[in-house]
Backbone as CSV, one residue per row, in Angstrom:
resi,resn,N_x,N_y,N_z,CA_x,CA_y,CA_z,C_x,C_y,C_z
1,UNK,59.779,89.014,-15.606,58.433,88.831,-15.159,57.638,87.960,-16.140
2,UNK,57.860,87.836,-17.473,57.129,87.599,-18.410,57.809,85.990,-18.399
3,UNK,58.817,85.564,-18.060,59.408,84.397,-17.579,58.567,83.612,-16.720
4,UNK,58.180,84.448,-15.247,57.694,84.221,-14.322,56.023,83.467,-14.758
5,UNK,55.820,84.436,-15.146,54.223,84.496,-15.775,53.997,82.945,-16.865
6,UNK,54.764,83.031,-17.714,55.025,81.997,-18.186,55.070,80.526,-17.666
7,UNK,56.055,80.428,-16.598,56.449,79.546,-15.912,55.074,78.736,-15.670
8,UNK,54.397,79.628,-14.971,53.346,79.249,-13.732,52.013,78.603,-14.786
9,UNK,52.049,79.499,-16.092,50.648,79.435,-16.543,51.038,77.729,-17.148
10,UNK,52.731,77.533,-17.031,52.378,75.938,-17.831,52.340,74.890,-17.078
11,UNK,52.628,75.506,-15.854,52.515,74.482,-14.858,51.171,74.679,-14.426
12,UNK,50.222,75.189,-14.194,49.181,75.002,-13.938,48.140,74.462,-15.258
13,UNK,48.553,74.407,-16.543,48.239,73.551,-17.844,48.742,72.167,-17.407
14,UNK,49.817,71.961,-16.774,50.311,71.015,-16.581,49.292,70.033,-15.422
15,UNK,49.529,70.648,-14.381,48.511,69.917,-13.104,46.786,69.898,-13.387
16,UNK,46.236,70.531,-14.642,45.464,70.356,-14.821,45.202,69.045,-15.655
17,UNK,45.907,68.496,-16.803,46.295,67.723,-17.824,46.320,66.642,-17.096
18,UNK,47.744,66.422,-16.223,47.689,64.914,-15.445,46.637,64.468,-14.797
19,UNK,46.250,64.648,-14.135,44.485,64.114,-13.215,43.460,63.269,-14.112
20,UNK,43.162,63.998,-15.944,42.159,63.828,-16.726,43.252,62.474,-17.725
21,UNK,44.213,62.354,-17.767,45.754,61.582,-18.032,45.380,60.319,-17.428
22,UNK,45.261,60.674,-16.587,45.894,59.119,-15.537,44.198,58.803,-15.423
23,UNK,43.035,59.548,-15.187,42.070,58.808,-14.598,41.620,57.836,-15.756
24,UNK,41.165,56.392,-15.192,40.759,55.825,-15.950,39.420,55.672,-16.580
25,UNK,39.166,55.480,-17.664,37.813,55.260,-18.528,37.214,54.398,-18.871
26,UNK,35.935,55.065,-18.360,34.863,53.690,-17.833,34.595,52.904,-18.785
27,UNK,34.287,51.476,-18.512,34.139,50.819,-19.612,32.447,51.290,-20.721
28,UNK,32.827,51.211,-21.820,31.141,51.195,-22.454,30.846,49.865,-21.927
29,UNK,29.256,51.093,-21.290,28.128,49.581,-20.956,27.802,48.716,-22.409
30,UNK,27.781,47.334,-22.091,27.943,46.171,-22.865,26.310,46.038,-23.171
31,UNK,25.072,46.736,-22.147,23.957,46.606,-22.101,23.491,47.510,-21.616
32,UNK,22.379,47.696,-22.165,20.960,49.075,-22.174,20.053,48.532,-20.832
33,UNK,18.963,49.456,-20.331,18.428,49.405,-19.659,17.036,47.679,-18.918
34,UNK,17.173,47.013,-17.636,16.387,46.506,-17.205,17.496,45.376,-17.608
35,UNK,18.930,45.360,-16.846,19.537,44.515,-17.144,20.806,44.892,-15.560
36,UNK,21.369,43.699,-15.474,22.215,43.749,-14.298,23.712,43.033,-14.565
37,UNK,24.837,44.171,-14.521,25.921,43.423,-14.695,27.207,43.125,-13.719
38,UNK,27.256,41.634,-13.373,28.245,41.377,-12.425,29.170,41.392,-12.696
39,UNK,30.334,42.159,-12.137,32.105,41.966,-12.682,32.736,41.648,-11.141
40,UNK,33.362,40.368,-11.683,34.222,39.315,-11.117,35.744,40.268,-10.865
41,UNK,36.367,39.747,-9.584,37.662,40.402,-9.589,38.443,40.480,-10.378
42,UNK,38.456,39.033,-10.706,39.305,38.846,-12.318,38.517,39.417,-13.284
43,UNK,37.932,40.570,-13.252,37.523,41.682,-14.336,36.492,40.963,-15.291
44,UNK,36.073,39.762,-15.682,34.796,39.206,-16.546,33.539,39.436,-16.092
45,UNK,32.973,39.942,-16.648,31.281,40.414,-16.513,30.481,38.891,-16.793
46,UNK,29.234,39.520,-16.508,28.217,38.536,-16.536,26.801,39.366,-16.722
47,UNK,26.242,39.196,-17.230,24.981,40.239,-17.876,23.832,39.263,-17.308
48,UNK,22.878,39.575,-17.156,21.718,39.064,-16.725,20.304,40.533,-17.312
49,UNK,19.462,39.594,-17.447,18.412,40.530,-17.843,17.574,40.480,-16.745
50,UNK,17.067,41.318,-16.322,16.388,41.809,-15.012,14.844,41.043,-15.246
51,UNK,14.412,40.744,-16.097,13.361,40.240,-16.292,12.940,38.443,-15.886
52,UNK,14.346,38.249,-15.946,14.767,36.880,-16.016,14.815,36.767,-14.000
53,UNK,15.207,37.719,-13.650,15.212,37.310,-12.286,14.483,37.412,-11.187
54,UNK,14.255,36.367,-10.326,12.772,36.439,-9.558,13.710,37.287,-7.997
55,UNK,14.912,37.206,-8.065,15.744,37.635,-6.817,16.821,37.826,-6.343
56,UNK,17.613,38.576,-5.732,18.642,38.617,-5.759,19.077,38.123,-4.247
57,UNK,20.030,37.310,-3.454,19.838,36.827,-2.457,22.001,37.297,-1.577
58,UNK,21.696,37.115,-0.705,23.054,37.753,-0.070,23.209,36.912,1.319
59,UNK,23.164,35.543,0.924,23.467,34.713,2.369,25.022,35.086,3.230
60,UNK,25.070,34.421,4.527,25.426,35.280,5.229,27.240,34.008,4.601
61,UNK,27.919,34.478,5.374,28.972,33.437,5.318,29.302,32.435,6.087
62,UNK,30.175,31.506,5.599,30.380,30.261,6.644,30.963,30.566,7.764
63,UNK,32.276,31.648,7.737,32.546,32.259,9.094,31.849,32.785,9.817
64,UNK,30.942,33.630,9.276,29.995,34.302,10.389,28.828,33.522,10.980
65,UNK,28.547,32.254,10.143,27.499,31.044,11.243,28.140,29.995,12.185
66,UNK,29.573,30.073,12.007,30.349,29.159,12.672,30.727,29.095,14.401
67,UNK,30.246,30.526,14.635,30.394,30.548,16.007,28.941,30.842,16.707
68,UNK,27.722,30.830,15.915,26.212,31.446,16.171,25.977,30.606,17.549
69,UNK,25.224,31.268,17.860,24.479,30.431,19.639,23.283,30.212,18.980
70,UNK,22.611,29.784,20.003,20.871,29.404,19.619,20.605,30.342,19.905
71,UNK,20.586,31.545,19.509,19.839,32.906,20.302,20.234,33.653,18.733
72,UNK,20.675,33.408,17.945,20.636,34.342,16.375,20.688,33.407,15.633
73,UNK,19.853,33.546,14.525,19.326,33.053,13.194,20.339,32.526,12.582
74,UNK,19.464,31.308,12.369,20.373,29.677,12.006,20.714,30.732,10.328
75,UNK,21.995,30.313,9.600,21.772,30.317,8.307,21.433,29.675,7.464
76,UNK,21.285,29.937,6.167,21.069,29.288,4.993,20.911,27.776,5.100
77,UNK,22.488,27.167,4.651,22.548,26.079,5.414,22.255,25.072,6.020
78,UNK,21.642,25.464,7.443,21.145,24.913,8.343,19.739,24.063,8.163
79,UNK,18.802,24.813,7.104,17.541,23.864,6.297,17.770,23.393,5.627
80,UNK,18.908,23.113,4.960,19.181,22.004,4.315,18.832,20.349,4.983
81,UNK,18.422,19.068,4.527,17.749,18.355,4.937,16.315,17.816,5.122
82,UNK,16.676,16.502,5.634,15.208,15.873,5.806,14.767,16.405,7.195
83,UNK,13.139,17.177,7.182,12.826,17.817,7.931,11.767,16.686,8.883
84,UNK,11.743,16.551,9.907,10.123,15.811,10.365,9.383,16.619,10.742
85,UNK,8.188,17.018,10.614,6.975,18.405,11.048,6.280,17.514,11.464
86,UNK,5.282,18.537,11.957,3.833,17.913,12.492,2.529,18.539,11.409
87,UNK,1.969,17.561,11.188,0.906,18.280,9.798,-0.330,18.879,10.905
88,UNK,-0.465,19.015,11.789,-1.503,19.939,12.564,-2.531,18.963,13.259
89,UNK,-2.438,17.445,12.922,-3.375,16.762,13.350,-3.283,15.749,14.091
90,UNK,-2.081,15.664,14.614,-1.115,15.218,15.279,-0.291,14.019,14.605
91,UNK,-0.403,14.313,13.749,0.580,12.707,12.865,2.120,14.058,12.015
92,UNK,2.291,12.883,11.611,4.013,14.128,10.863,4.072,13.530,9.481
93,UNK,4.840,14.248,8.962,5.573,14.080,7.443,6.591,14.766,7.269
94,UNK,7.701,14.300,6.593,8.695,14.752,6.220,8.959,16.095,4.804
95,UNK,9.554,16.742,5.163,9.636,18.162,3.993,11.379,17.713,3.837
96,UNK,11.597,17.651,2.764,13.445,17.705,2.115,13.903,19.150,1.658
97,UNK,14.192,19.672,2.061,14.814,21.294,1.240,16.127,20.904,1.049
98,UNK,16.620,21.260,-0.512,17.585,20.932,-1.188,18.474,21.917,-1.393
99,UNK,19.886,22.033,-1.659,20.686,23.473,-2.030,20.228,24.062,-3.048
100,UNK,19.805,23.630,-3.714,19.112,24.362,-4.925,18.395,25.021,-5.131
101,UNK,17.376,24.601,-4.070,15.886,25.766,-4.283,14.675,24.949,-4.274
102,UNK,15.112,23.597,-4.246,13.885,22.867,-4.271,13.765,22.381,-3.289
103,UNK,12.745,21.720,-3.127,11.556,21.638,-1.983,10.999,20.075,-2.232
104,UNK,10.630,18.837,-1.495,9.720,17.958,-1.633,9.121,17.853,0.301
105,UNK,7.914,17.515,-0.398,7.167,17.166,1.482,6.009,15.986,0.689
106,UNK,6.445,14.898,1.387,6.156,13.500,1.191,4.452,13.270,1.602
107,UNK,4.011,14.288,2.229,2.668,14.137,2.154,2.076,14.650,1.079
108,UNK,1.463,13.647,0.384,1.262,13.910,-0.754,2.133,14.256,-2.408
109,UNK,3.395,13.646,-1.805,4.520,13.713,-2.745,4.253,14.801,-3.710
110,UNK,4.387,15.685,-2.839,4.735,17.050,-3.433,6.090,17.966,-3.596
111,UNK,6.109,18.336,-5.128,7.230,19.320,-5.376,6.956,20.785,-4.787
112,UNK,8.161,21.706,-4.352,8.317,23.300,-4.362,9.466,24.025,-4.350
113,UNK,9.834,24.899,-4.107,10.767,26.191,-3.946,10.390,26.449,-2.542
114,UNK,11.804,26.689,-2.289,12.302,27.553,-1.210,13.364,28.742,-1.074
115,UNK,13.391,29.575,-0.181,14.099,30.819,-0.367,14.155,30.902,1.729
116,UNK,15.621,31.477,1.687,15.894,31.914,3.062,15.832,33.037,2.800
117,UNK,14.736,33.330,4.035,14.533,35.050,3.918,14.581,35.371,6.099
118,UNK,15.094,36.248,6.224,14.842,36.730,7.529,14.944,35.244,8.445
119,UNK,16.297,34.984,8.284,16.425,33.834,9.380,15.730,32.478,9.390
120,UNK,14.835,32.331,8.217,13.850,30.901,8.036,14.111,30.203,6.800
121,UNK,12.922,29.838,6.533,13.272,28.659,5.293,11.470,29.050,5.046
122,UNK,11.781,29.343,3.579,10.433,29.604,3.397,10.351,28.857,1.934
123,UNK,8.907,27.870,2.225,8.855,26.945,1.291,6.977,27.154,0.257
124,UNK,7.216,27.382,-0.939,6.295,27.730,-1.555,5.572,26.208,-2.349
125,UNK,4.415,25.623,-2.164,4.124,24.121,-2.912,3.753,24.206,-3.926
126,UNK,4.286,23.517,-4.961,3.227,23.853,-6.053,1.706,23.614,-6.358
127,UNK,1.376,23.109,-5.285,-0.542,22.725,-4.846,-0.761,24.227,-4.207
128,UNK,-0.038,24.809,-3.937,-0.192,26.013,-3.306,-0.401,26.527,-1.920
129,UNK,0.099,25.704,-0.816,0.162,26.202,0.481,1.460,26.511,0.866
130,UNK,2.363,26.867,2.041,3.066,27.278,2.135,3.771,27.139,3.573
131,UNK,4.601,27.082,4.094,4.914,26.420,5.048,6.785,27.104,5.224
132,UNK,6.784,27.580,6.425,8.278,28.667,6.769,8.570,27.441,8.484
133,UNK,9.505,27.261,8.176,10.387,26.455,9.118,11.593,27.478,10.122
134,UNK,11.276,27.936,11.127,11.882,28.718,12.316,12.308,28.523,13.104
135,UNK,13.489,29.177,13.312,13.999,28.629,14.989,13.241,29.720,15.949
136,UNK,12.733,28.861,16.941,11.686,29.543,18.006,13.047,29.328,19.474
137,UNK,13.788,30.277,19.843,14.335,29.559,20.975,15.573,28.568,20.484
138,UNK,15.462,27.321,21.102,16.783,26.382,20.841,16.158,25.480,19.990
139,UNK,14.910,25.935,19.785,13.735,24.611,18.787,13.631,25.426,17.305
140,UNK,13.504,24.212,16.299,12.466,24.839,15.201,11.119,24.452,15.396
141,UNK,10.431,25.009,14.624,9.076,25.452,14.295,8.710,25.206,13.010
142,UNK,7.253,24.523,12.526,6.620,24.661,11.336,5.578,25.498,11.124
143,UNK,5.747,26.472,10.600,4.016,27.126,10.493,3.687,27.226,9.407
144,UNK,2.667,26.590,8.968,1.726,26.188,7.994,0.930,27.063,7.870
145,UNK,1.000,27.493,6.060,-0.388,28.820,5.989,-0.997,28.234,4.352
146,UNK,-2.232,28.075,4.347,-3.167,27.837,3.214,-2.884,28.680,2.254
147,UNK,-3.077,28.614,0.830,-2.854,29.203,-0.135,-3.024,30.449,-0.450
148,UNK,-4.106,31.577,0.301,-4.471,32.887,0.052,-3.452,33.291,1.253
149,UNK,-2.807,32.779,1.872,-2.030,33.411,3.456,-1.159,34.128,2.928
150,UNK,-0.378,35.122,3.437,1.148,35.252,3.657,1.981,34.971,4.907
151,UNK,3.205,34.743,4.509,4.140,34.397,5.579,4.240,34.847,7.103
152,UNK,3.419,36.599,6.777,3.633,37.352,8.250,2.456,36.847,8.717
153,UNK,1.012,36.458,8.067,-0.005,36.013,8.704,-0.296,35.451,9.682
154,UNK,-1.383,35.613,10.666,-1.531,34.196,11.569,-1.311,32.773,10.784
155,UNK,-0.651,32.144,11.082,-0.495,30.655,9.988,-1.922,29.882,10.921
156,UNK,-1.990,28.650,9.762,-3.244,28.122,10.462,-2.926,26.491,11.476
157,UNK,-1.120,26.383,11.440,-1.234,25.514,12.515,0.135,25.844,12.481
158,UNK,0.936,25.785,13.800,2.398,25.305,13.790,2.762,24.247,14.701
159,UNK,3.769,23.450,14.143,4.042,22.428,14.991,5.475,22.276,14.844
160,UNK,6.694,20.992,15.827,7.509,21.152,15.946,7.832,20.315,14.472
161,UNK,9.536,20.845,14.587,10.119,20.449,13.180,11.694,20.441,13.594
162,UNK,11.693,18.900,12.940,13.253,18.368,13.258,14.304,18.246,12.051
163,UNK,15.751,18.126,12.192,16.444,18.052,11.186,16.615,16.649,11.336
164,UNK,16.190,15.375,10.362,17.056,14.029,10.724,18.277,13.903,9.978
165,UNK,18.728,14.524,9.491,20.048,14.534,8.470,20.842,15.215,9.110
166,UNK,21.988,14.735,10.137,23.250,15.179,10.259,23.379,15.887,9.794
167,UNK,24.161,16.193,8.753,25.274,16.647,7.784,23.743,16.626,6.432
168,UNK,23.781,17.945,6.338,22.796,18.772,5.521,23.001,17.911,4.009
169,UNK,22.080,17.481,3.158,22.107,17.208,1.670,21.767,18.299,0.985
């Protein structure tokens, strides 16, 4: 019996042991708090300080815009280019949105930023007005909002807006 007893108590030392054995141990964090760290499949991190970043962004993929209809939200992508708008008074000017993040609209040879948020192209000036480019239907759209606006606001004019660039710059 005392065999028996034996037996069991080392095998259950035993199945307790392997589990805490084999699991693996987490790496020490490389960084303290108000900081964000990316690890790559191939296992290399990338640290970023949270302070440093205005956003974190999650565009969609090239497979999943490749078969889109005009009835769901153009991606990313797709604002890339020389834009033609209507400035509200019935004449036009051109807006360029770049892969990068930047922004020019030739009236008034002005620099900005842009960010795809919720299916648009949302473009911030550095004179300070603001202007989100939409697909309305099988059309885009410009809607123009003055500097105290936000994006969900009534804008204070919209007009139509074309891509003349083929093949996106």
């Amino acid at each position: 019996m005392r065999k028996i007893v034996s037996v069991f108590a080392l095998a259950a030392m035993f199945c307790l042991a392997v589990p805490g054995c084999l699991a693996k141990t987490p790496p020490t964090p490389k960084s303290g708090p108000g900081v964000i760290v990316i690890v790559f499949k191939d296992g290399h991190r990338v640290t970023y300080n949270l302070s440093e970043i205005e956003r974190v962004e999650f565009p969609g993929s090239a497979d999943a815009d490749a078969g889109s209809s005009d009835s769901r939200s153009p991606s990313r992508s797709h604002f890339l280019g020389k834009w033609e708008v209507g400035d509200g008074s019935g004449g036009t000017f051109y807006i360029t949105i770049y892969d990068d993040g930047h922004a020019m609209r030739s009236m008034g040879d002005v620099h900005g930023h842009w960010v795809y948020v919720d299916g648009e192209a949302r473009i911030t000036w550095d004179d300070g007005p603001h202007d989100a480019i939409r697909k309305v239907g099988s059309r885009y759209q410009k809607f123009a909002y003055v500097a105290n606006k936000s994006f969900t606001d009534v804008p204070d004019n919209v007009t139509d807006a074309h891509n003349t660039t083929p093949h996106p710059i």
